[in-house]
C-alpha positions in Angstrom: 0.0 0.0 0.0 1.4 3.4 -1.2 1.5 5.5 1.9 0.9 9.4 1.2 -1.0 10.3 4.2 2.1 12.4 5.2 2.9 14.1 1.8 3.1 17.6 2.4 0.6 19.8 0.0 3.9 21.2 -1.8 5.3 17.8 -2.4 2.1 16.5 -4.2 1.9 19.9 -5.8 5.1 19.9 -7.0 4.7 16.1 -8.4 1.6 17.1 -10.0 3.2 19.4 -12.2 6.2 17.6 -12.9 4.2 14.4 -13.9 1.9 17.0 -16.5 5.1 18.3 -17.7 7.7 15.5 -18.2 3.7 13.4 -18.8 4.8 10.9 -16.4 2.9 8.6 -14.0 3.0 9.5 -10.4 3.7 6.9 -7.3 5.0 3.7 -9.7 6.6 1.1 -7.8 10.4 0.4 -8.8 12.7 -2.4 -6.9 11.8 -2.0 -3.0 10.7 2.1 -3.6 8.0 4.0 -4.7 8.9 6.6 -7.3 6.9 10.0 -7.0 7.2 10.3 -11.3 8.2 8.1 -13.7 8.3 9.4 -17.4 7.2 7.7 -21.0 10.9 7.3 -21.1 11.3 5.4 -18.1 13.1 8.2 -16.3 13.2 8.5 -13.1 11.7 12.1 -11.3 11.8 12.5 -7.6 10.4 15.3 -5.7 12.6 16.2 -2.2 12.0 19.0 -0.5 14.7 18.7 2.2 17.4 16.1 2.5 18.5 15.0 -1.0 21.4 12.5 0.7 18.1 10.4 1.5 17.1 9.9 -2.3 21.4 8.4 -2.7 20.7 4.7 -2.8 17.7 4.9 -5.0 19.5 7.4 -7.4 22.7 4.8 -7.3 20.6 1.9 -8.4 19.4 4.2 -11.0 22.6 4.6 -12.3 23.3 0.9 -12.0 20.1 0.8 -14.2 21.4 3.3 -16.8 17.9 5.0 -15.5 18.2 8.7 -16.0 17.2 10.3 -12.6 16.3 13.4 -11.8 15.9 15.3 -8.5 13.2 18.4 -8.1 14.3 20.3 -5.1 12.8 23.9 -4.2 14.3 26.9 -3.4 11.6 29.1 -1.2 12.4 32.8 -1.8 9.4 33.9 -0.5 7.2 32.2 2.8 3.5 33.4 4.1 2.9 32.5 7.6 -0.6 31.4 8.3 -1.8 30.8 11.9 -4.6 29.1 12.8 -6.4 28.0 16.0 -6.8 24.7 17.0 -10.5 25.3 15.5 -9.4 26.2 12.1 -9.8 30.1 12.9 -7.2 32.2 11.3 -5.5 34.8 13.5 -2.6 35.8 11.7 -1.2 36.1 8.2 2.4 37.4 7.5 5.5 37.4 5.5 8.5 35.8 7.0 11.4 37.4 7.2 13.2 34.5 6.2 14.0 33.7 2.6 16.0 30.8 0.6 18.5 31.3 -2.4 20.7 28.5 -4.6 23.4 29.3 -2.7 21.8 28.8 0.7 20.7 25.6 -1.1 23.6 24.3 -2.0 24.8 22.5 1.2 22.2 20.1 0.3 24.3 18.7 -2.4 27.1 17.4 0.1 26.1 14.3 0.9 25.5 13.4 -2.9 28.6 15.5 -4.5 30.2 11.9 -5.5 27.2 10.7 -8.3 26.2 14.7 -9.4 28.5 14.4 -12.5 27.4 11.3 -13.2 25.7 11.6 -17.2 22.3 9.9 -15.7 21.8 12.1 -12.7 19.8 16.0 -13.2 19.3 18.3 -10.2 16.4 20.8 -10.8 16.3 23.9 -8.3 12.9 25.3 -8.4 12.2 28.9 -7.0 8.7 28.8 -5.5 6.6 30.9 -3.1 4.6 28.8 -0.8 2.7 29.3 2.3 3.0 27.3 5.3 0.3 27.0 7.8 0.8 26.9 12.0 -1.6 26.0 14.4 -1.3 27.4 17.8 -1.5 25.3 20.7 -2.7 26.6 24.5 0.6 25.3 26.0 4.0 25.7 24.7 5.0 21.4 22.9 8.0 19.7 21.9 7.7 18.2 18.7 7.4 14.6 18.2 10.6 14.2 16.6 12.0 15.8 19.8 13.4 18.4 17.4 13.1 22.1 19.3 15.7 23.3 21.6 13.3 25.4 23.6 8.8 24.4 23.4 6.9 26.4 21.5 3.1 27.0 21.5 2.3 26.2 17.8 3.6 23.8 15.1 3.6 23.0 11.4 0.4 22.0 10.0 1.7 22.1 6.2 2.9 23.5 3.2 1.2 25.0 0.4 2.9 26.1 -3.0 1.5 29.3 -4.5 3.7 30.0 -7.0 6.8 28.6 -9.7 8.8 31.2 -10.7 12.0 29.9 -12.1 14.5 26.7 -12.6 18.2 26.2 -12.6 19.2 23.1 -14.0 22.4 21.3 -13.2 23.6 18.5 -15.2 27.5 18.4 -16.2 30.4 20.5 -15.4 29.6 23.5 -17.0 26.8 23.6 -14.7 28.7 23.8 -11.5 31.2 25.8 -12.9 29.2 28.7 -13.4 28.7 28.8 -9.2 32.5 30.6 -10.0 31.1 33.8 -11.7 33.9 33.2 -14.5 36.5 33.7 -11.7 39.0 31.1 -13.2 38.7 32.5 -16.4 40.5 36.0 -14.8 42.4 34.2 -11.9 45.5 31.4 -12.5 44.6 31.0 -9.1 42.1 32.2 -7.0 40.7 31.2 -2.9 37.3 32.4 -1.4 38.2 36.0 -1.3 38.3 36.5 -5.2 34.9 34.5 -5.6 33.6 36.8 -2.6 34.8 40.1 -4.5 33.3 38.6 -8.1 30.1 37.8 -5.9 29.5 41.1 -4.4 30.4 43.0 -7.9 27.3 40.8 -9.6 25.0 42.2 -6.8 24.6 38.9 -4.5 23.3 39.2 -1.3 25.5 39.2 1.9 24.1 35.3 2.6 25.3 34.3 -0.6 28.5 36.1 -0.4 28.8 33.4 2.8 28.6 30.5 1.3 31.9 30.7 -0.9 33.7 28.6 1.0 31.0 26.1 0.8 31.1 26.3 -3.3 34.8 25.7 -3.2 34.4 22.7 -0.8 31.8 21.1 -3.2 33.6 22.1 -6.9 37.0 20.7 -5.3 35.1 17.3 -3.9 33.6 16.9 -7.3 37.2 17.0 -8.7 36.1 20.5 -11.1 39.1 22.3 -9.2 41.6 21.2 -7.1 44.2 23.5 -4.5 47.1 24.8 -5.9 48.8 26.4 -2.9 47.8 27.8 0.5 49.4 31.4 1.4 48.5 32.1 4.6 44.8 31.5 5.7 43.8 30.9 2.7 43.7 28.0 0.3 43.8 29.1 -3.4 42.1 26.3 -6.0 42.7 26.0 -9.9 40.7 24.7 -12.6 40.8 20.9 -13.4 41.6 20.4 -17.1 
């Protein structure tokens, strides 16, 4: 029995789209999982909306399949909070504060940087606004997953997509290399302060500017550069030919 009592209203979204555009068929069974879409092609489309390292084994059977697989993940750039009583009355409505970007996204790709060159696997960042709906509780409740620090009085009821904006696809090198703003094309060398510089002169966002380090890190794991030399704190990288 396919169990999707627990799919958040942004997941199935999400897969309903995907299956009308690719004109796949949602929830088909395939070795010991259920895929969310499978395509006329037999490719492989999975919808995660947070930790991609949990899709790894199915995506490496995949590949041992010569399956093409490819991996919907969303990028939020702009959240509505709805709050609700435990009666279904809604007391507040606002924007949060918090947004997401591809490069805040990117440290989702670490526990799978080893198969992302692979030629059967695509990673799809979708932009979405979505809305996620609270319901306040009387008394402040740990979660069941034990998750909070400190109790809260509310918790996450779901998820709601209002809107698709935009994709960035990734599939090959030339993909990942454009994270580097064409740095290596002006640098022999170059370390997290030249990307940061390149960063802030396209008009990036101070949280984007932060996660350099973490686009080195992944480019130099997936063997795209490697470090040339280290002069004083920091490590400078080249491009792999």
């Amino acid at each position: 029995m396919i169990n999707i009592y627990n799919e958040s209203n942004l997941h199935k979204t999400l897969k309903l789209f995907y299956s009308g555009k690719f004109n796949g068929k949602t929830e088909v069974p395939y070795k010991k999982w259920i895929c969310d879409i499978i395509t006329e092609s037999n490719s492989i489309i999975e919808i995660q909306t947070s930790n991609l390292q949990a899709l790894k084994e199915k995506a490496l059977s995949a590949i041992n399949d010569k399956i093409n697989f490819t991996i919907i993940h969303p990028i939020v750039t702009e959240k509505i909070i709805e709050t609700y009583l435990e009666d279904g009355t809604l007391i507040s409505k606002r924007k949060s504060p918090k947004s997401e970007s591809l490069f805040s996204k990117l440290k989702s790709l670490t526990g799978i940087y080893d198969i992302l060159l692979n030629k059967y696997i695509t990673i799809i960042f979708v932009k979405i606004r979505s809305t996620e709906q609270r319901i306040q509780t009387k008394e402040k409740i740990q979660l069941k997953n034990k998750s909070r620090h400190f109790k809260k009085n509310w918790y996450k009821a779901g998820k709601k997509l209002t809107e698709i904006s935009s994709e960035q696809i990734f599939y090959g090198k030339k993909s990942y290399l454009n994270l580097l703003q064409s740095i290596e094309k002006k640098f022999d060398a170059f370390s997290s302060k030249e990307l940061k510089n390149e960063l802030i002169k396209n008009g990036f966002s101070k949280s984007d500017v932060n996660q350099t380090n973490l686009i080195l890190w992944l480019l130099n794991k997936m063997n795209l550069i490697s470090i040339k030399e280290k002069k004083g704190r920091l490590i400078y990288y080249k491009l792999e030919q």
